[in-house]
C-alpha positions as CSV (number, residue, x, y, z in Angstrom):
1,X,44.0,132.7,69.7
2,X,40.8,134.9,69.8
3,X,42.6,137.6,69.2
4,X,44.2,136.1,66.2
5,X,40.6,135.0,65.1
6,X,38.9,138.7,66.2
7,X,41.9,140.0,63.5
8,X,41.8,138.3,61.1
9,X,37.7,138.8,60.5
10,X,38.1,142.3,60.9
11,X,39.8,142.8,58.4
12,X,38.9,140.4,55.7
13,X,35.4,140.3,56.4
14,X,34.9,144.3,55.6
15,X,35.9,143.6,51.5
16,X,34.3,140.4,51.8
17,X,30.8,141.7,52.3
18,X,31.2,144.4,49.8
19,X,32.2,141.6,47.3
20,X,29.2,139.7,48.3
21,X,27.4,143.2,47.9
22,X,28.7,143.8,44.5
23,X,28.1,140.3,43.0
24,X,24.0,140.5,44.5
25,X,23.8,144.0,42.0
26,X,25.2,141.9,39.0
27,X,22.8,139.1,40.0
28,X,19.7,141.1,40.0
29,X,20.8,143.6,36.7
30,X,21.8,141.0,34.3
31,X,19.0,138.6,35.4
32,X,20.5,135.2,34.1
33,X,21.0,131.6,35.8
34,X,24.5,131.8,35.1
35,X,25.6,134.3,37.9
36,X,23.3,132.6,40.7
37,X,23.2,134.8,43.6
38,X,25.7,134.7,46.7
39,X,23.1,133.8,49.5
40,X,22.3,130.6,47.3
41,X,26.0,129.7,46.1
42,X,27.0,130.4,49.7
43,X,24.3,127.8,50.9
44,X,25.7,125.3,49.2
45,X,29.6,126.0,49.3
46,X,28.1,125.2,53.1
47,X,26.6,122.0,52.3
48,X,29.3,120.2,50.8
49,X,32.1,121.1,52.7
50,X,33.6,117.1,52.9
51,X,33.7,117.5,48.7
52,X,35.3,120.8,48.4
53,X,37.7,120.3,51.4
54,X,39.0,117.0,49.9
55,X,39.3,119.1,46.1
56,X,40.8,122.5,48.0
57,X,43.0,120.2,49.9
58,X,44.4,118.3,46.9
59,X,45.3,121.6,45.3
60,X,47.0,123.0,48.3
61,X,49.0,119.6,48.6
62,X,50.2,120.3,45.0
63,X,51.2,124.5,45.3
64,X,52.8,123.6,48.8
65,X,55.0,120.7,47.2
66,X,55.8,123.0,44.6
67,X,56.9,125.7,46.5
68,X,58.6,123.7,49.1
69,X,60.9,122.5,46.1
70,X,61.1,125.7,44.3
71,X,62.6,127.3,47.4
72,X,65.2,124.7,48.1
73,X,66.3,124.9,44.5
74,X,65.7,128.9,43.5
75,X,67.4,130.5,47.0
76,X,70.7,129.3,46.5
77,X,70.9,129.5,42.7
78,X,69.2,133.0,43.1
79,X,72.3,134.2,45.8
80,X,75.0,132.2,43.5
81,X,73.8,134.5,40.4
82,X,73.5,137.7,42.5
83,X,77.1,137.4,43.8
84,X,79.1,135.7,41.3
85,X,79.2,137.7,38.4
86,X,80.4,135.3,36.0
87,X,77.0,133.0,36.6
88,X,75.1,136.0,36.4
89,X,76.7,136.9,32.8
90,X,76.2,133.1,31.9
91,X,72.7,132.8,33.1
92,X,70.9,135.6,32.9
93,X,69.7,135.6,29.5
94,X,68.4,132.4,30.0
95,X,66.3,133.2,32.7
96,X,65.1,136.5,30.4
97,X,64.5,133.9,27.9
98,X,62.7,131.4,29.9
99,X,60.8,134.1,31.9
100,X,58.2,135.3,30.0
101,X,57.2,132.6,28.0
102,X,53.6,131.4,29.8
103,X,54.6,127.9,31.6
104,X,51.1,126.7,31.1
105,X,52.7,125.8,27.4
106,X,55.0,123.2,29.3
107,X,52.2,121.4,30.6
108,X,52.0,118.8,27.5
109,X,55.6,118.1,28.3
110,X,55.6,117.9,31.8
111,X,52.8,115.0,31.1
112,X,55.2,113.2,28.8
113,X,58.1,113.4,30.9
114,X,56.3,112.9,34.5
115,X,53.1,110.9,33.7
116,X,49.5,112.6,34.0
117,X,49.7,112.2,37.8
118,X,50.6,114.4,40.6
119,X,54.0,115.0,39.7
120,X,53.5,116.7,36.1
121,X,51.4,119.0,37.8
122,X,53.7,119.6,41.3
123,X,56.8,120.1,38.2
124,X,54.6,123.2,36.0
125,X,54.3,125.1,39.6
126,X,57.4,124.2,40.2
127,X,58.9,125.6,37.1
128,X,57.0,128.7,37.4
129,X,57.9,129.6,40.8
130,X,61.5,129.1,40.5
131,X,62.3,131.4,38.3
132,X,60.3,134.0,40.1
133,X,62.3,133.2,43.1
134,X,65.7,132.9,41.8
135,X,65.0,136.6,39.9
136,X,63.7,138.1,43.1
137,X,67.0,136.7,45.3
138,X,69.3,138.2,42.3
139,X,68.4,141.7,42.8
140,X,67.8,141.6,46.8
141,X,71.5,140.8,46.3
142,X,72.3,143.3,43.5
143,X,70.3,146.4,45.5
144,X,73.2,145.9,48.2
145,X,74.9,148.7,48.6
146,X,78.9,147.6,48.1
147,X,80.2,149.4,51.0
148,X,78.7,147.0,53.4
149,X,80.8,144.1,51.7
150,X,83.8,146.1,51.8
151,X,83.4,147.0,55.7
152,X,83.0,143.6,56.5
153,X,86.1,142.4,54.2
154,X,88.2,144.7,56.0
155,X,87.3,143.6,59.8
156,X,88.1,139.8,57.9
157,X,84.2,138.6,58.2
158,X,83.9,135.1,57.1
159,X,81.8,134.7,53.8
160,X,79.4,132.7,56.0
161,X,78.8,135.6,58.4
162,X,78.3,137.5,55.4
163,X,75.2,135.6,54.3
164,X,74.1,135.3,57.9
165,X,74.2,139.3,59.2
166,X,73.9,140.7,55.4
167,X,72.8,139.4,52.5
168,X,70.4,136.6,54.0
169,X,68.0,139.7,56.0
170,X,69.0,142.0,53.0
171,X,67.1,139.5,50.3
172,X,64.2,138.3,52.9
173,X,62.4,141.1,51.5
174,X,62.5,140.4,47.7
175,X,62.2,136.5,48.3
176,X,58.6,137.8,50.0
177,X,57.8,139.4,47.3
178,X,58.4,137.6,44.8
179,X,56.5,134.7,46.2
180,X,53.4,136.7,46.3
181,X,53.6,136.5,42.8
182,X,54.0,133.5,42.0
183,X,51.9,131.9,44.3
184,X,49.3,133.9,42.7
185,X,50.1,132.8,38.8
186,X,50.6,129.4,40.3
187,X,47.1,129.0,41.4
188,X,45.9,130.5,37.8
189,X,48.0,127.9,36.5
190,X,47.0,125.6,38.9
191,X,43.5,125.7,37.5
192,X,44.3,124.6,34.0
193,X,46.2,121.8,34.9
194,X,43.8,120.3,37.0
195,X,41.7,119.8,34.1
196,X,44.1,117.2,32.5
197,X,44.1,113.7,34.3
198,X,43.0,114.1,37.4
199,X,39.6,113.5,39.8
200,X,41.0,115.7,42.4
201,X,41.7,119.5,42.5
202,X,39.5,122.6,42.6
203,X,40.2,123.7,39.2
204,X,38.7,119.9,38.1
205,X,35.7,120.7,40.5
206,X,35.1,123.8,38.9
207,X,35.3,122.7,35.1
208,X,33.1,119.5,36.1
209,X,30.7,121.8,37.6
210,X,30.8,124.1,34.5
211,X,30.2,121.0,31.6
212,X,27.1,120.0,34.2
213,X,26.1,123.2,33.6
214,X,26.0,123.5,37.3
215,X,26.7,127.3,38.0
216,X,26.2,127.1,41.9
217,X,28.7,124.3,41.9
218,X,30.9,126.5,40.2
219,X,30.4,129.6,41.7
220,X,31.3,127.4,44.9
221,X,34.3,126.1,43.7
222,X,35.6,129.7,42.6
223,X,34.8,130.8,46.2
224,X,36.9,128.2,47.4
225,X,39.8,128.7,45.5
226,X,40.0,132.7,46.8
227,X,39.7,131.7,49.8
228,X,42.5,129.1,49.4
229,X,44.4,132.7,48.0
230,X,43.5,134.4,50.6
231,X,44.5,131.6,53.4
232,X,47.9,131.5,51.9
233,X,48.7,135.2,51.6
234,X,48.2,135.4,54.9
235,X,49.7,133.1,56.0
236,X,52.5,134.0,53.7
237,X,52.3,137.6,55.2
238,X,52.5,136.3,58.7
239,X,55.7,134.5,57.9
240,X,57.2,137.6,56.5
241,X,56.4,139.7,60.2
242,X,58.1,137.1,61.5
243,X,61.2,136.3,59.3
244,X,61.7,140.3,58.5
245,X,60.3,141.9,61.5
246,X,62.4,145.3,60.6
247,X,60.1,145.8,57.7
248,X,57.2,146.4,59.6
249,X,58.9,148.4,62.1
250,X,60.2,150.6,58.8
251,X,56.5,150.8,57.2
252,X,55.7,152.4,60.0
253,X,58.4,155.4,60.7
């Protein structure tokens, strides 16, 4: 455990200080209350940790639901479109239509459909992190070279075998991947949705603090919600070492 702790300071708390360094110089040039320095935004991010624990904490709730979904429903569909060709003729344009369009637009209809509440909010995360992961299992599946398919047809593998000792720790990769992205639009996202019907979540703490024109507040809020990014990255990067150790062992030959 202290080692765990000594490493994971190390080597956050090296960019962490030069941030703090870097937003001290912007303090002092532009000379305005509404970049308060760190010292003084850090004193109070300190002081209320109950508040922005029980805000930080609502929004995790919310991403984690949303991904827990989004990965029972995306990893199958995902492997169903990357080797059945016919699904991935069929539905592929519709994810390339669905795709791009910002899901943040979706929000109003969530609300109608789901109430203000929780789930309206746990369904626009959801629907953004889907896709992402559906895509991302799709071409871990497609960037399989063919040849390993046909060895294992010719010793008579069973299809389940074939997901177990192929495709499953050939994707693993790509699934990573792809949720580092779509964690991090989720949170973005997260942030405007919060500001709709709800008491609870740090993008609400942050707007509240903003309309009280209460720039420590905010500032402390913002800090909270990279460190919320950064807490689940790394966890998220931890998983990965463990789920796909062969990666690491390939990064480094």
């Amino acid at each position: 455990m202290k080692q765990f702790l000594k490493r994971l300071l190390s080597s956050q708390l090296a960019g962490f200080i030069g941030f703090l360094f870097i937003w001290q110089i912007l303090h002092l040039l532009l000379k305005t209350h509404t970049i308060p320095s760190p010292l003084e935004t850090l004193a109070y991010f300190v002081s209320v940790p109950l508040v922005l624990l029980k805000h930080t904490g609502a929004s995790v709730l919310r991403v984690s639901a949303a991904v827990g979904i989004s990965l029972v429903l995306g990893i199958p569909a995902g492997l169903l479109l990357g080797v059945n060709k016919t699904c991935k003729r069929l539905f592929s344009p519709l994810l390339y239509f669905i795709y791009p369009i910002p899901k943040i637009a979706f929000l109003p209809v969530f609300m109608l459909l789901f109430g203000l509440g929780n789930p309206s909010k746990i369904m626009l995360i959801l629907f953004i992190i889907v896709f992402q992961i559906m895509l991302s299992m799709r071409d871990g599946v497609s960037q399989i070279d063919p040849v390993y398919f046909k060895v294992m047809d010719s010793f008579c593998v069973s299809q389940r075998q074939q997901y177990r000792y192929l495709i499953f720790p050939a994707v693993l990769p790509y699934l990573f991947s792809g949720l580092r992205i779509s964690i991090g639009i989720s949170l973005a996202s997260l942030f405007f949705a919060e500001n709709y019907a709800t008491q609870f979540g740090i993008g609400y703490y942050i707007l509240s603090a903003w309309t009280k024109m209460n720039y420590v507040e905010m500032f402390s809020g913002i800090l909270a919600l990279g460190f919320v990014g950064i807490l689940l990255f790394y966890l998220l990067d931890r998983l990965e070492r463990l789920c796909v150790p062969w990666q690491k062992q390939n990064a480094r030959n």
